[in-house]
Each structure stands twice: as C-alpha cells, then as structure tokens.
NUKOL-744429 format. One line per field, with one value per residue (C-alpha): y, x, z. Coordinates in steps of 0.25 Angstrom, whole numbers. Each point is the difference from the previous one (the first is absolute). Layout:
// NUKOL-744429
py <- [Y, ...] $
px <- [X, ...] $
pz <- [Z, ...] $
This chain:
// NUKOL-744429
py <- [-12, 12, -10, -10, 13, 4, -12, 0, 13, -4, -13, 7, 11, -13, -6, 16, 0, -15, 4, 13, -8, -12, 13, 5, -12, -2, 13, -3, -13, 6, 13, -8, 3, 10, 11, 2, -6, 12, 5, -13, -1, 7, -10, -12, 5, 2, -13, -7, 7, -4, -13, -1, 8, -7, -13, 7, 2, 7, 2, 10, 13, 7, 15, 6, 13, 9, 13, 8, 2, 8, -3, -9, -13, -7, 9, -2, -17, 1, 8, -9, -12, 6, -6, 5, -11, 11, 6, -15, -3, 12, -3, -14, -1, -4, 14, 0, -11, 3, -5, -8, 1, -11, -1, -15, -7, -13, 0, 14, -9, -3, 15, 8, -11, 7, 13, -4, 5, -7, 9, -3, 0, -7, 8, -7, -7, 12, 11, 12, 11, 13, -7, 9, 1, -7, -10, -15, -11, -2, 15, -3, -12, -9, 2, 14, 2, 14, 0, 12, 2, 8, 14, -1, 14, -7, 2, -15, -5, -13, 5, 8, -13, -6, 9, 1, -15, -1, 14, -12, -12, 6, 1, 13, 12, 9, 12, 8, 13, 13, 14, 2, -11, 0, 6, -7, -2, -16, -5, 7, -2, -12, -9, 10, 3, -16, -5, 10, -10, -7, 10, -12, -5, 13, 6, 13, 4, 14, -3, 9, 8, 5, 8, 9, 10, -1, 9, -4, -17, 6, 8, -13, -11, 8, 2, -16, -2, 9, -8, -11, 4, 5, -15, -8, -3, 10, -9, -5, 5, 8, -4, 12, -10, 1, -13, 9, 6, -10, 10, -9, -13, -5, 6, -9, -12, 0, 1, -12, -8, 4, -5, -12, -5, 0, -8, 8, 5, -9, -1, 15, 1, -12, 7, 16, -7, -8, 14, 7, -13, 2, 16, -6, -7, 9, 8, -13, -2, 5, -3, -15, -1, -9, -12, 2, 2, -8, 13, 3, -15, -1, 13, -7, -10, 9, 6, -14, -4, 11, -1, -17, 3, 0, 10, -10, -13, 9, 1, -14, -3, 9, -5, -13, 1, 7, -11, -11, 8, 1, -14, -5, 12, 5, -1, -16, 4, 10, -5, -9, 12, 3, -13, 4, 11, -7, 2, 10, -6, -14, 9, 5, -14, 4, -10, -10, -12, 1, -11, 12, 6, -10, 6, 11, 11, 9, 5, 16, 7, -2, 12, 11, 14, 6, -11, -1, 16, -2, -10, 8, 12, -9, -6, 15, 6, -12, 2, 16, -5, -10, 8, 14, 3, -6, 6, -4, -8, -9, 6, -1, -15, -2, 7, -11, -11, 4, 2, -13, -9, 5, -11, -11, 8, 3, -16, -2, 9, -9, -12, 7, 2, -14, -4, 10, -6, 7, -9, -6, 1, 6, -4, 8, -5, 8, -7, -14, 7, 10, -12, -8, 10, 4, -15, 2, 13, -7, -12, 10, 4, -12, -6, 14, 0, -14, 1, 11, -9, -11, 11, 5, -13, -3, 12, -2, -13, 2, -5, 3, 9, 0, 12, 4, 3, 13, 10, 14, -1, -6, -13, -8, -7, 15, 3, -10, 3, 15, -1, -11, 9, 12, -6, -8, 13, 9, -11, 1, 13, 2, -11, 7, 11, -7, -8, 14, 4, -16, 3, 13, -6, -11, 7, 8, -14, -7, 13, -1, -15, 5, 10, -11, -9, 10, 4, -12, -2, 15, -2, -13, 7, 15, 4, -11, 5, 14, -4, -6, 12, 7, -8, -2, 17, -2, -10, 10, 11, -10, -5, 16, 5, -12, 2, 16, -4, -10, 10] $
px <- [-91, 8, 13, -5, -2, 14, 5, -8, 5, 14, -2, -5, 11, 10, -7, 1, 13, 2, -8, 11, 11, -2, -5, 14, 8, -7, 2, 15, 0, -5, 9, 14, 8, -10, 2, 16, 3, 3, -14, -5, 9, -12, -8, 10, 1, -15, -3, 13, -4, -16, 5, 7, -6, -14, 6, 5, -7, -13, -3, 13, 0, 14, 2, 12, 5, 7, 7, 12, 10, -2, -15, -2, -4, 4, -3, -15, 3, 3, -12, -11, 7, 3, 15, 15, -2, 8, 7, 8, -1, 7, 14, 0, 11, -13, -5, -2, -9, -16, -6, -14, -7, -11, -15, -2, 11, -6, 1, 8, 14, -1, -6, 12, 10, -7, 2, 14, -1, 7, 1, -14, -7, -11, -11, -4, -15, -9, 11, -9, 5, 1, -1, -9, -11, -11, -4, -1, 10, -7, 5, 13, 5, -7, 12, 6, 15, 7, 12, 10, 8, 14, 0, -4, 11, 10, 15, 2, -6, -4, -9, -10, 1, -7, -11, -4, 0, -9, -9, -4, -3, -8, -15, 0, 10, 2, 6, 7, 3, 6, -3, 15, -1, -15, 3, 11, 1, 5, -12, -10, 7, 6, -10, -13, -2, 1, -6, -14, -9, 2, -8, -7, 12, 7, 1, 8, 3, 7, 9, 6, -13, 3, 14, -12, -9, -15, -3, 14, -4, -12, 7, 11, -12, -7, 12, 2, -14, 2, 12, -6, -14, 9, 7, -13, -1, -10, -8, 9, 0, 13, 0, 8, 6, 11, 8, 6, -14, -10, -7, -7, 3, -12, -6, 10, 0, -15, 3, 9, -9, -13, 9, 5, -14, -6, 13, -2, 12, 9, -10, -2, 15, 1, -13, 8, 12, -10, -4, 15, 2, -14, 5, 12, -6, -11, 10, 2, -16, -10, -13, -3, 5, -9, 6, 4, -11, -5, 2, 14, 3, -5, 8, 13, -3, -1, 12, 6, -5, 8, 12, 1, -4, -14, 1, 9, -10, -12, 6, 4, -14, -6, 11, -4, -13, -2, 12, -9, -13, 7, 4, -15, -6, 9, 1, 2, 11, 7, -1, 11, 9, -4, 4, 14, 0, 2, -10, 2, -3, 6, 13, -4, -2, -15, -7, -5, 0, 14, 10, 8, -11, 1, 12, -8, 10, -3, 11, -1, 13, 5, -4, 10, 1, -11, -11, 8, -2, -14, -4, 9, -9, -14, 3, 5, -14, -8, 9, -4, -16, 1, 7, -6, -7, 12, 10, 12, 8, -11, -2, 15, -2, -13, 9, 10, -9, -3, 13, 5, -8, 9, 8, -11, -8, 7, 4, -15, -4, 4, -6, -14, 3, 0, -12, -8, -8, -1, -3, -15, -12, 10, -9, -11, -14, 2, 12, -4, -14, 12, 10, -10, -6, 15, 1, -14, 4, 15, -9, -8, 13, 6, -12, 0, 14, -2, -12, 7, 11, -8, -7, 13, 7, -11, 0, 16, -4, -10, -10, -15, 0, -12, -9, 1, -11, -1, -4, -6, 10, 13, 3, 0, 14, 4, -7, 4, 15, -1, -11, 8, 13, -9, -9, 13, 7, -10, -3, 14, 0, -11, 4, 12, -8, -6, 11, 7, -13, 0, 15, -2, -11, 8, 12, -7, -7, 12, 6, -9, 2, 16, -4, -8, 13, 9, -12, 2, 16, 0, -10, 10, 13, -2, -15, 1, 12, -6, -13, 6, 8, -13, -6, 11, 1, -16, 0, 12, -10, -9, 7, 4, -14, -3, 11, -5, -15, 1, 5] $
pz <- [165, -2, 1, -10, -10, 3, -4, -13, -4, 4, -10, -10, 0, 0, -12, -7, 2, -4, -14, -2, 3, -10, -10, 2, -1, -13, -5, 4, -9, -12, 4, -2, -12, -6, 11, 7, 12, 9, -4, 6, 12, 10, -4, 3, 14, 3, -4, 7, 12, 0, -1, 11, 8, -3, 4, 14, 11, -2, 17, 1, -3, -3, 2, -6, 9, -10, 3, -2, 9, 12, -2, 12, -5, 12, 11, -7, 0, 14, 3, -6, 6, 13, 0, -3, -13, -9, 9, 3, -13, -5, 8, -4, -13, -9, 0, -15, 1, 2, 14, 0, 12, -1, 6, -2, -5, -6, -15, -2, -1, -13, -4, 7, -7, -12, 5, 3, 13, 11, 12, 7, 13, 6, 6, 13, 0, 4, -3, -8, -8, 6, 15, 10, -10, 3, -12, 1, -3, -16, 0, 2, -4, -13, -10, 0, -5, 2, -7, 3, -11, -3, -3, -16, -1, 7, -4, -1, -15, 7, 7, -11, -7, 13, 1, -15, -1, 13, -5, -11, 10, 12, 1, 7, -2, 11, -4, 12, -3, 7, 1, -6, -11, -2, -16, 0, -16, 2, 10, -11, -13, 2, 10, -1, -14, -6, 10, -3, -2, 15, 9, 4, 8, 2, 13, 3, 12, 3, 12, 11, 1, 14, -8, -5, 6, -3, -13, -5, 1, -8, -11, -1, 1, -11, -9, 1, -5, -12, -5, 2, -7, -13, -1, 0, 18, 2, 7, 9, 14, 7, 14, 9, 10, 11, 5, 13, 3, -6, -6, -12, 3, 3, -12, -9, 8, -3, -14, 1, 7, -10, -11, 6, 5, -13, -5, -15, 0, -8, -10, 1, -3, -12, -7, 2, -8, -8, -4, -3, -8, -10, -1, -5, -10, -5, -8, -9, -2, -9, -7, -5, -15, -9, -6, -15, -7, -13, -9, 7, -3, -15, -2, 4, -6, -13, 1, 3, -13, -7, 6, -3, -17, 0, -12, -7, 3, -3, -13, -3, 4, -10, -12, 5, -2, -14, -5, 5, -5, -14, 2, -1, -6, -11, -16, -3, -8, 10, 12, 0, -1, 14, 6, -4, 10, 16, 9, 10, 12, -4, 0, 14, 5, 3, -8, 12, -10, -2, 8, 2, 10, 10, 4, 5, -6, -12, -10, 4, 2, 13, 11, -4, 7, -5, 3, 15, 1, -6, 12, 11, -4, 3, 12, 4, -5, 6, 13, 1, -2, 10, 11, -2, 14, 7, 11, 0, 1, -3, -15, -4, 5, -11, -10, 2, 2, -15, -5, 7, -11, -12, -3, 2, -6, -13, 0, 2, -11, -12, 8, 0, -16, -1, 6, -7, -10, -15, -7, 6, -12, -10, -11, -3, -5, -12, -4, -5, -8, -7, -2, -8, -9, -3, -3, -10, -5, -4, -4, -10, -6, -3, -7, -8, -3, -4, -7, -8, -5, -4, -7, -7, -2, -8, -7, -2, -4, -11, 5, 2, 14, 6, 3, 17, 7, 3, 13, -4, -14, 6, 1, 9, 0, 0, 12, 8, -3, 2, 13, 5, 1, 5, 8, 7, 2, 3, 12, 3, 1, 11, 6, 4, 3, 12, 4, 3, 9, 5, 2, 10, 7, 3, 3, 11, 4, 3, 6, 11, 2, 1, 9, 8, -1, 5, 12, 6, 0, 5, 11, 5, -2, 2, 6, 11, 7, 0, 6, 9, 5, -1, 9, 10, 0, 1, 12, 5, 2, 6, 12, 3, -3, 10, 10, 1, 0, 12, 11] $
C-alpha cells in the first residue's frame, strides 16, 4: 500500500512539474521579442535541460561531488565506494575529466553521454556504497551515480567550466567542504548563493572532521550552518564527516540512499530550476490589464475624427444642408441665387450619389504635418490608457503596438471618410409643406400684381375699371401683391431659421455616424494590435502565475 502511494505522489509531482514546464515554455513564447534575450537565457537552459533530462533515464540518480581543492572529494568517493577509484583515476592524463562510478549500469549510457562524462566504472552486482555497513542490495545499487568532479578553484579554466555546467545537470549536489575553505567566498557566492532555492538536493558535508577537536568541529559546524541559513539553505543539513576515520559516512550514505530510493530527485532538481526560472520572470509580471475599453476606444476614435477634418466635413455638412434647405424653402424669387453657390460636400466628394464616390476617395487635402502630428498624438495617448498598469518592457511594447498603426491608420482615415454617410434623410418633413406655400404665397402675388395691371391698363386705357373687392378697406389685388411678397419672405426667413437648428442637429448627427465610421477602421488598424499585446502580456502573467503556483 505504502508503495502504490509513493508511486502516486511521485506521478503526481511528475505531472506538477510537467504543468510548470509547458507554463514556462509558454511564457518563453509569448517572452520572445518583447523582453532581451539575455534576460531570457536562465530560462532557455531550464527548459533545454528538463527536456532532456526527462527523456533520460528516470531509475538513476546522479550526485555531483563538489569541492575545492584540498577538500577531499576523492578521499570521500573512495570511502563510500570502498575502492582506490579516485586515487587511479587521478594519475591517469584524463584528470580533468569527471569520473562516474555507476550502481546499475542499464540505461545510464545515454545519460552520462549527456553529462559528457566519459571516464566511468561499473560497480559490481551486490557492490554497496560505503561496504561494511550492513544494508540490503536495494540499498546499494537500483541507479546511483557519484560523479567526482574537478576542483571548481582550480588554476586550470577548463576545469570550472566543468563543474559549473554539471552544478546545472545533476540531481543531487554534494557540497564538500573544509574547515580551511568552509567560508570560502567562491563555493558560497559563486555555487551556494544561486543555487538557494535547491536545498531539496543539496547536501553539505564538512570534510576532514578528524583535523578538529571536539568544541572546535562544533564552532566550525555551526559557523557553516549560519552561512548557509543567511543564503537561503538553512534547511539543509551539514554533515561532519571524516574519509580517513569514517566518522559520518554512514550518516551521508543514508542520506544518499533515502534520496535515491524514492527516485524524486531529478524531479526534485528540474522543479528547483523550474523555481529560479519563474523568479526570473516575476520581475516582468504584474496585474492583468483590461482590454481597451469602449470609452477609451470612442475616445480615440474622436480624436481621430479631428485629426482626419471632421471640423471641415462638419461644416460642409451644415452648408450643405441650409443650401439644400434654402433650395426647397426659400423666397421663389431668390432662391435661385443659392444654386449659384456649390455645394459643399459635392466639393469634398461626399455626396454618395455622385459617380465620383465609387472611388471611395474624398477631395480633403492631403494628410499634412499637422493632421500626421494630430494622429501621432492619439495613438500615443490611447497607447498610455491602454498600457497604464503595465511593467516593462511589456508597456513600451503596448505603446508601440499603438504607434505602429500610424501609416495605415492615416491611409485608412480618408477611407472611413468615404464611407460615412452624410447625406441619408437629408430632407426634412417640413420642407416640401414650406416649399408649396412659398409657391401660393408667389402664386398670390402674381395674380396681385397682375390683377393690378389689368386694373391700370384699363385705367391707362380709358376704360371703365372695375371696382375690387376689398378685405377690411384694401383691396384685394393690393393684398395679394403685398401679402404675397410678405408672406413669401416672412416664410423664407423662418425657414431659414429652422434650417440653421436642422443644420446643427444634423451636423452633430452625422458627426457621430463619422465617429462610428472611424470606430471601426480604428478598431481594425490601431485597437486590434494593442489588444492583442495586451493579451499576450496578459497570458504572459498567466503561464508565470501558473508556473509558480504548481510547485
């Protein structure tokens, strides 16, 4: 029972670790071109390295022996493997080179090719480590790997570069320290410190114990764990221990054993890195931003509006509308003079019955610097709204994203121009009821102007002249002429006094139907590519929130 639960627990930290890796790899996706690539290079190699290691072999476990020199590294080797491994290694020409010694060799090959490790041996069938202590052949044998490496402050350059590329591949480190070197500002600062997150597969030994008398092992054992405590490994236990005596070795062979029994530790090991790699990123994360708003939107949209002449439309469309009012509405006998005057947005190409519109072009000026400036100065604005809350380099990115629409956009601007319509129930009710008592009223005054020159040709003529009719003491032919002319001005006059409140109401109509129009090209060219960077810096946050949580 207990072994079935084990191995639940142990495929349930595979599938954790599994979660935080493809979290990561997402993050680096969405990472690439919006944040520098050196920043991103921790990540690379923890994610390179989980790939391969998870495709290795998952029955061996491989503990690294790091040290400095004089520390002892393979006095302790040959003391857990009870042999002269090191010791023959050591005046072979391939020094430099780490040494594996192997319990199980079946499927290690191909890990140690990984490792680049080429110097191995072979532990005998029933070998154990650290021979004389009783413990059964599982114990012993079942996948362990001891690596003895060189000395990581070795003169020879080669050889650091050795040991910090195998500190990032092991499963276990074991750190083999000194009572000369145990401060040793290298092994702390250099190893220690970046690697503060791993206590879960770091193991410190404190070598030579048998140099030091009893309070004095105490003192320098204690002074180890301080250090270690202040960079993050206080929970990591140092082990006194003495190759020449073998004071401690059985102590630390458990630990070895413990760890390789439960067969956690390269998992142990890919989810500490998994850790260093999300801590690397936090700093590029923040709260979730909420895609552009409507109002933000419309209010680029308005500004857009001004910087591609809505002013200019606006009053075209106003002009436009008074001339056409005054075309139907005005005095009979003046209103021809306002057909002499173009119309306004017939010169701007606006007026959707004309064969010209089907080029879907209007005549306003071409884009100049002011209108460029004008638009440069809403994509900024719209830029800051979007990216406000942001880290960076993520809200320089939603800045650009903005600004990177300008030259579509300002191509786009006279385009949604175009298709705006200005022209749609141009004619009031009022209109045709106005146009037809201008025509009676005009109508009235003809026949009283002509009623009034028959009336004198007759008199010019001698002839008999009729008596008129006559309303309250005037005549009628009189009152005809003169309430014709009133009347038809009088109409004329308020006519164009509601034409000018038509004209505003229709002005501010049509400039919403612009600002709709220039809405929609603006969502295409400039809003989707800043939502969209807005969700990938959301989705960014995601997969590290998601990396961290899964631990």
């Amino acid at each position: 029972m207990s072994r079935h639960r084990g191995e639940r627990l142990e495929s349930q930290r595979h599938a954790r670790l599994a979660t935080r890796l493809e979290s990561l790899n997402t993050a680096r996706e969405l990472a690439v071109g919006r944040i520098e690539a050196d920043e991103l290079q921790q990540l690379y190699g923890v994610l390179d390295r989980a790939s391969t290691r998870r495709s290795l072999s998952s029955g061996h476990t491989v503990v690294g022996l790091f040290g400095p020199t004089g520390s002892g590294k393979s006095s302790l080797l040959n003391a857990l493997t009870g042999t002269d491994l090191a010791r023959v290694a050591a005046r072979r020409p391939t020094t430099a080179e780490p040494l594996a010694v192997i319990w199980g060799e079946d499927g290690s090959s191909d890990l140690l090719d990984w490792l680049e490790v080429q110097n191995r041996h072979v532990m005998p069938d029933g070998a154990h480590l650290l021979p004389g202590v009783n413990g059964s052949r599982a114990d012993a044998d079942g996948g362990l790997i001891l690596l003895d490496l060189p000395d990581f402050d070795s003169t020879e350059r080669g050889h650091r570069a050795i040991v910090e590329r195998l500190a990032g591949q092991v499963d276990v480190l074991l750190w083999i320290a000194d009572p000369q070197k145990y401060a040793d500002a290298a092994l702390h600062h250099d190893f220690l410190d970046p690697l503060a997150t791993h206590g879960a597969v770091t193991l410190v030994a404190l070598n030579q114990a048998d140099r030091l008398a009893e309070d004095e092992l105490d003192q320098v054992t204690g002074s180890l764990r301080q250090i270690l405590a202040a960079e993050g490994l206080g929970a990591v236990t140092v082990h006194p221990v003495s190759a020449v005596t073998g004071h401690g070795l059985q102590t630390i062979a458990e630990d070895v054993r413990a760890i390789v029994r439960k067969k956690e530790a390269a998992t142990g090991r890919l989810s500490a890195d998994a850790d260093v790699a999300v801590a690397s990123l936090q700093e590029f994360t923040g709260a979730e931003l909420p895609a552009p708003s409507k109002t933000v939107r419309t209010a680029l949209a308005d500004r857009l509006a001004g910087a591609a002449g809505a002013d200019a439309v606006i009053d075209a469309v106003v002009r436009s509308y008074r001339r056409d009012a005054h075309a139907v509405t005005g005095w009979p006998v003046t209103r021809w003079l306002g057909r002499l005057r173009a119309d306004p947005l017939r010169r701007l190409n606006l007026r959707h019955s004309d064969v010209q519109s089907f080029i879907g072009r209007t005549s306003l000026p071409e884009p100049g610097p002011a209108q460029r400036a004008a638009v440069d100065r809403a994509l900024r604005h719209f830029g800051e709204e979007s990216s406000n809350g942001a880290v960076e380099p993520w809200r320089t990115a939603i800045r650009d994203a903005a600004r990177s629409s300008e030259p579509e956009l300002i191509d786009s601007l006279d385009d949604a121009v175009a298709k705006t319509d200005f022209t749609s129930g141009s004619r009031a009710w009022w209109w045709p009821v106005a146009g037809v008592l201008q025509w009676l009223f005009l109508a009235a005054m003809v026949v009283g102007i002509g009623w009034l020159g028959v009336l004198a040709g007759l008199g010019f003529l001698q002839l008999p002249v009729p008596p008129s009719p006559r309303v309250e003491g005037i005549p009628v032919p009189t009152l005809l002429a003169l309430g014709g002319v009133a009347a038809g001005i009088a109409l004329g006059i308020l006519c164009a006094a509601l034409a000018r409140l038509g004209a505003q109401r229709r002005g501010k109509r049509v400039r919403r139907r612009l600002v709709a129009s220039i809405s929609g090209t603006s969502d295409a060219v400039a809003v989707a590519p800043v939502a969209a960077e807005v969700e990938r810096y959301n989705a960014f946050t995601r997969a590290v929130e998601e990396a961290a949580k899964h631990r």
